[in-house]
Backbone bond lengths (Angstrom), bond angles and torsions (degrees), N, CA, C in turn:
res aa  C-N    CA-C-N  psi(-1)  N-CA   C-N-CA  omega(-1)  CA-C   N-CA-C  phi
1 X - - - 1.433 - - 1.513 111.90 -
2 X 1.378 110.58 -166.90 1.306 110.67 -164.64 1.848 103.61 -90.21
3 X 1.097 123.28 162.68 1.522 125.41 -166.30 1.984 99.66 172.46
4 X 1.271 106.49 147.53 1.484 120.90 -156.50 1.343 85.45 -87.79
5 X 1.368 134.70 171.15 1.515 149.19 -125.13 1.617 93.82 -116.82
6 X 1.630 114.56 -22.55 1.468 102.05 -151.28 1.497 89.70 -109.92
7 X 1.132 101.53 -12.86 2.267 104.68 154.75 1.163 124.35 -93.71
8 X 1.444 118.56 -11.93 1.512 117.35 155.67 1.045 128.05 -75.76
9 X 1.599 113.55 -23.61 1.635 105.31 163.06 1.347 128.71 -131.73
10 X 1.633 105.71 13.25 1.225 116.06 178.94 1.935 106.74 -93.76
11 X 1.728 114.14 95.36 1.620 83.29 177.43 1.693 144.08 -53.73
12 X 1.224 85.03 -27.48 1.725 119.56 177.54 1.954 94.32 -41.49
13 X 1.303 97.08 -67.24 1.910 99.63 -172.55 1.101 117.47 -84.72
14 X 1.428 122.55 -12.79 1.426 132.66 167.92 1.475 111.81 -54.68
15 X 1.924 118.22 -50.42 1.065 120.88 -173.52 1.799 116.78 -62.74
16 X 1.166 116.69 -8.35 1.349 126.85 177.45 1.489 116.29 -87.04
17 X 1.356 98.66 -35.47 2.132 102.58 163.79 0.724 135.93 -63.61
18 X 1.459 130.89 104.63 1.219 135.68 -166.66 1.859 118.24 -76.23
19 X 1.134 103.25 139.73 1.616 111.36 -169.30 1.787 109.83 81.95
20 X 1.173 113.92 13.68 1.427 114.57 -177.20 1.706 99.38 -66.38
21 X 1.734 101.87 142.92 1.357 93.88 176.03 1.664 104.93 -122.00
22 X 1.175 129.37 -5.09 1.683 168.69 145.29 1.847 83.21 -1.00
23 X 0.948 132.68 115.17 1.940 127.45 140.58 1.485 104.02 -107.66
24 X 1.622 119.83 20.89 1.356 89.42 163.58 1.672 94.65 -178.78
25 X 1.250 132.57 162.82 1.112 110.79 -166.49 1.718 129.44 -72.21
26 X 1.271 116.73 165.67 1.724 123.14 -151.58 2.054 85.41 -68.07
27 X 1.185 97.84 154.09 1.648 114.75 163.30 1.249 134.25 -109.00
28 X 1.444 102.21 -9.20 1.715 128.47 178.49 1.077 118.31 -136.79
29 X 1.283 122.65 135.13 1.186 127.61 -177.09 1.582 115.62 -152.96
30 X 1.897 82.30 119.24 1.515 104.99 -178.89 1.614 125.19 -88.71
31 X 1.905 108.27 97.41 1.455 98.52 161.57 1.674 144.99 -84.26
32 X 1.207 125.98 122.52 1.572 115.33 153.65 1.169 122.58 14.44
33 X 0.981 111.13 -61.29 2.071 102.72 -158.89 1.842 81.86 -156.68
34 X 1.330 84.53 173.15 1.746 111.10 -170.50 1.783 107.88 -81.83
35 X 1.330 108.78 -37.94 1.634 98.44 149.89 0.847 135.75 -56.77
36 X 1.062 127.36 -42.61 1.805 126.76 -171.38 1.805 98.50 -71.26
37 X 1.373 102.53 -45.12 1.513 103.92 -175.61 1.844 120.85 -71.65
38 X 1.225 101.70 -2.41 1.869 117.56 171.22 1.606 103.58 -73.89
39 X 1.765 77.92 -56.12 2.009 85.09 -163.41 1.808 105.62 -74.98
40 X 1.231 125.65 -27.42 1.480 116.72 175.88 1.274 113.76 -79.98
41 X 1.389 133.41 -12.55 1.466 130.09 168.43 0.942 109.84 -84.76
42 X 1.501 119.22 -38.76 1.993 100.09 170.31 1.309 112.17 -61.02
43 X 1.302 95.39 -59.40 1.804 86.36 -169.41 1.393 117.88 -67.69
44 X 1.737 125.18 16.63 1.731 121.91 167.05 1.627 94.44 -92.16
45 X 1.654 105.00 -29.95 1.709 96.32 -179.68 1.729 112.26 -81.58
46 X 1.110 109.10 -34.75 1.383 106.44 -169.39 1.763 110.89 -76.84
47 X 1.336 108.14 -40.39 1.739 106.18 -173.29 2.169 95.46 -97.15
48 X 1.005 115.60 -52.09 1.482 112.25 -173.43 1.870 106.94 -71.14
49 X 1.274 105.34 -39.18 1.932 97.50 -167.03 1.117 88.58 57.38
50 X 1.344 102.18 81.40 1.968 139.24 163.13 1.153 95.09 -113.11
51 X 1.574 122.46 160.42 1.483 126.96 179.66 1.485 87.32 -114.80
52 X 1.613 124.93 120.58 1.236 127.58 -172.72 1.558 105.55 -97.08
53 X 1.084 122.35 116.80 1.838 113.61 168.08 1.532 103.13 -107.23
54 X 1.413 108.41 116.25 1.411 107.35 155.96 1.448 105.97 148.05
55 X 1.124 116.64 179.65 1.168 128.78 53.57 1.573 82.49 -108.56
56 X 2.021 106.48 170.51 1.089 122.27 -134.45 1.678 82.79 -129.16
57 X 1.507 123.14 131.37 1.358 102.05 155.50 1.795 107.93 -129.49
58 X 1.632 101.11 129.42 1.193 93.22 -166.48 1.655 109.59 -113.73
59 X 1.348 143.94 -154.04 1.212 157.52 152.01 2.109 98.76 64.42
60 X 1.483 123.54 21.20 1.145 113.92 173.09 1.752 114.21 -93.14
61 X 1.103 158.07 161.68 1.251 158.88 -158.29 1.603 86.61 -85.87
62 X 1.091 149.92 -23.08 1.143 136.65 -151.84 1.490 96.58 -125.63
63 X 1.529 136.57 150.18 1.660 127.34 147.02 1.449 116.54 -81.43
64 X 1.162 102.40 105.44 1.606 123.40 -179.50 1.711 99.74 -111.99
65 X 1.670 96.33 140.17 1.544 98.28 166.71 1.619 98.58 -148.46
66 X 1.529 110.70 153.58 1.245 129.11 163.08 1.450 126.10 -88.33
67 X 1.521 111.52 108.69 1.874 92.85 174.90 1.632 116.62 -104.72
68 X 1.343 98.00 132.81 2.018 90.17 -171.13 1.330 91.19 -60.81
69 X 1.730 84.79 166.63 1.204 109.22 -176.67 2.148 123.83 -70.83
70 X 1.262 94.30 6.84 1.484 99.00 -165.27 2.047 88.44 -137.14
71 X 1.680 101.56 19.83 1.589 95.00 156.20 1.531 123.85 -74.61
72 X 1.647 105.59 154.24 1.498 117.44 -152.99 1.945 80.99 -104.90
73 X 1.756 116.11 164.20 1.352 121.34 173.39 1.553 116.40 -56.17
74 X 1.703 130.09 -26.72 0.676 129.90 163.49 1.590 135.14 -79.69
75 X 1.806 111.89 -1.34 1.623 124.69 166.01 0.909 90.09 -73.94
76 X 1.980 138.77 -64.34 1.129 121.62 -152.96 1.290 118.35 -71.74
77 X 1.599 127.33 -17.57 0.800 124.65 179.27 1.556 113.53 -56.89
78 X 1.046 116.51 -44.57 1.349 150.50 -153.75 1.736 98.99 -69.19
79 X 1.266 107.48 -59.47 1.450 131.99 173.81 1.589 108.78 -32.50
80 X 2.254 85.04 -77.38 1.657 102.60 -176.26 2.129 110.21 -62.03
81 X 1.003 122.07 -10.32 1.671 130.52 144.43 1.572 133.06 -17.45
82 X 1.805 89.12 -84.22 1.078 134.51 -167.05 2.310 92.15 -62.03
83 X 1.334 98.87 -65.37 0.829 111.28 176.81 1.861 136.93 -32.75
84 X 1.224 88.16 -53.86 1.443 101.08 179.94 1.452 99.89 -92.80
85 X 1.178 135.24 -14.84 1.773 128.51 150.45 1.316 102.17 -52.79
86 X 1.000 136.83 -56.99 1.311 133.89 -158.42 1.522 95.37 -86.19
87 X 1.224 153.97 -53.98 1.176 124.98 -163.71 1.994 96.02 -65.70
88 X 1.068 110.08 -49.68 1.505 102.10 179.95 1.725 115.79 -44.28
89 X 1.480 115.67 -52.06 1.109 120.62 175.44 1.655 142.63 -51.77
């Protein structure tokens, strides 16, 4: 379910949430709107050195992906991946 970012990966505050079902920290993370999800992927890549894939577009008839403009050979790789799972999938 839904739960704020700093109990999804903080264990320390996690252990205080009640109904948590989490043994270890979250691997996905779902934002609101397309801003919030710009500014929390930089800053999981820039302050954590998170491996960011995405942004993600899913539920279209086709596998379509976007690579920013400052993706490395291994985003797109990552991208063109994701992609052909999902048309297979």
């Amino acid at each position: 379910g839904e739960m704020a970012v700093d109990i999804a990966l903080n264990p320390e505050a996690r252990r205080l949430y009640p109904f948590c079902r989490l043994t270890g920290p979250a691997n996905v993370l779902v934002m609101p709107a397309i801003h919030s999800a710009a500014i929390s992927t930089r800053l999981a890549a820039a302050l954590g050195g998170a491996t960011v894939i995405g942004p993600l577009l899913v539920g279209l008839k086709s596998s379509v992906q976007i690579a920013q403009l400052d993706a490395t050979a291994q985003d797109i790789v990552n991208l063109a991946a994701f992609a052909a799972y999902n048309t297979n999938g």
